[in-house]
C-alpha positions as CSV (number, residue, x, y, z in Angstrom):
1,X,28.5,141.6,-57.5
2,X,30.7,142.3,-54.3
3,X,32.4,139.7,-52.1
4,X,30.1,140.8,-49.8
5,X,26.5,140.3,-51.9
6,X,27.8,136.6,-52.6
7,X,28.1,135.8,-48.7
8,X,24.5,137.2,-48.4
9,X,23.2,135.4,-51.5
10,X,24.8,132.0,-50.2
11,X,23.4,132.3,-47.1
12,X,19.9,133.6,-48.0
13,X,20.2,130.1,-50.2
14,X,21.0,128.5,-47.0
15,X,24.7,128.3,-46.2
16,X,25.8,129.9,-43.2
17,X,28.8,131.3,-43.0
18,X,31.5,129.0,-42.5
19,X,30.3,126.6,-45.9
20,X,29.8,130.4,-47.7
21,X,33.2,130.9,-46.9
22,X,34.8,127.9,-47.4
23,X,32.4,127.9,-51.5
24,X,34.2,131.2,-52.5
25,X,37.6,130.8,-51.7
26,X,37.7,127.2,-53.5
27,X,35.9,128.8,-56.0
28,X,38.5,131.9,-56.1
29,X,41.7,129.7,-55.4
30,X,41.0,126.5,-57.8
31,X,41.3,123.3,-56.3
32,X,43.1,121.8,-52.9
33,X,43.9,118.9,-50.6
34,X,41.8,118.8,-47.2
35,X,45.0,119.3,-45.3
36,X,46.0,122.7,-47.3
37,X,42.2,123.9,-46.5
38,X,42.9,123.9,-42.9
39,X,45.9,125.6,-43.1
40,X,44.7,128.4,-45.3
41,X,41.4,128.9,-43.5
42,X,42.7,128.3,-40.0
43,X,39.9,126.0,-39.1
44,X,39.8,122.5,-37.4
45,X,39.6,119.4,-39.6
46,X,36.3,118.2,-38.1
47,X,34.5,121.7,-39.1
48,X,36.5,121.7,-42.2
49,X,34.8,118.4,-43.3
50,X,31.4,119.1,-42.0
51,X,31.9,122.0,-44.0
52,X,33.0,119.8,-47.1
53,X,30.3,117.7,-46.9
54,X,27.7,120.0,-46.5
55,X,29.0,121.9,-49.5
56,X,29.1,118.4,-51.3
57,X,25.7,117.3,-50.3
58,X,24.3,120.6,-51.7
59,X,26.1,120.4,-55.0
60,X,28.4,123.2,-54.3
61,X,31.6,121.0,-54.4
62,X,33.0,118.2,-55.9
63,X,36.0,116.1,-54.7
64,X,38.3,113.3,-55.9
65,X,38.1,109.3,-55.3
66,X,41.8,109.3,-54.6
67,X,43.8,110.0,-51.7
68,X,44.2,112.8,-50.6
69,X,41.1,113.7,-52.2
70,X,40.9,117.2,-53.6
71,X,37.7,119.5,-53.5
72,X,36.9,121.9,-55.5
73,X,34.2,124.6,-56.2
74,X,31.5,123.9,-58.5
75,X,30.9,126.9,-60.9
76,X,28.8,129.6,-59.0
77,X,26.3,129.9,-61.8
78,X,25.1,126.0,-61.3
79,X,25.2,126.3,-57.8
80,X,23.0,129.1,-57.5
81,X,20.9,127.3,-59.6
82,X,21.2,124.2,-57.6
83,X,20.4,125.9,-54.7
84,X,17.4,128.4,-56.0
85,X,16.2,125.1,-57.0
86,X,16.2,123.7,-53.8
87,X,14.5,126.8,-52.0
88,X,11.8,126.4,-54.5
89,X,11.2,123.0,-53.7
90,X,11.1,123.8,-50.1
91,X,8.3,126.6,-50.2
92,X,6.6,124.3,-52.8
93,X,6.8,121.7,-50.1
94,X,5.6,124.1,-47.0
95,X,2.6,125.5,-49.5
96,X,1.6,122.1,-49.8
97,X,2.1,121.7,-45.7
98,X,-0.3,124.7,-45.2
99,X,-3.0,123.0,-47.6
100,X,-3.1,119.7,-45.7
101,X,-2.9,121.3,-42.6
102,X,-5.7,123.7,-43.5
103,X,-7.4,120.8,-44.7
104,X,-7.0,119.0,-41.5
105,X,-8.3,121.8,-39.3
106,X,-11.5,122.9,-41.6
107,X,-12.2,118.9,-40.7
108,X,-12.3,119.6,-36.9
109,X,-14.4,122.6,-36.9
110,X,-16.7,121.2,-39.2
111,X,-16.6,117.7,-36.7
112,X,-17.1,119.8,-33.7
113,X,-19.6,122.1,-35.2
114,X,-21.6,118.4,-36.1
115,X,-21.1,117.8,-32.4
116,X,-23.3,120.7,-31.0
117,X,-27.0,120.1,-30.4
């Protein structure tokens, strides 16, 4: 798998590019310190720890309690897992949307249909 096809995986599983980039070069370079993260990837300490957070949220990363904390990338096989898991969820979760809605609106015709003379 290319550099490229793991950018377009992570982001088809819903990273965009910035958490996708920030994944695979933990993931490539082993652990680090918030502070070295910003220097390496030339980004601003507020995106930076969106970024981390995001990426923790998601399962993707895992940090430190101590201070400085260091992050580091969870194996890419469990995250795509994690997040294949999470996609399924959410087109489990929209089916069942369509269903109620359906639902909802075979109610209304039927009421307005008992409406007419």
């Amino acid at each position: 798998m290319s550099l490229k096809r793991v950018h377009e995986t992570l982001a088809a599983l819903g990273l965009n590019q910035s958490d996708a980039n920030m994944y695979v070069f933990l993931a490539k370079t082993g652990p680090h310190k918030g502070k070295d993260l910003c220097n390496a990837l030339n980004m601003p300490k507020p995106r930076l720890y969106q970024c981390l957070s995001k990426l923790k949220s998601k399962g993707a990363v895992s940090v430190t309690p101590e201070r400085p904390a260091i992050f580091s990338a969870v194996p890419f096989e469990k995250v795509l897992d994690i997040l294949v898991k999470a996609k399924m969820e959410e087109a489990q979760r929209t089916q069942q949307d369509k269903d109620e809605a359906l639902s909802d609106w075979k109610l209304i015709i039927e009421a307005e249909s008992n409406k007419k003379p």
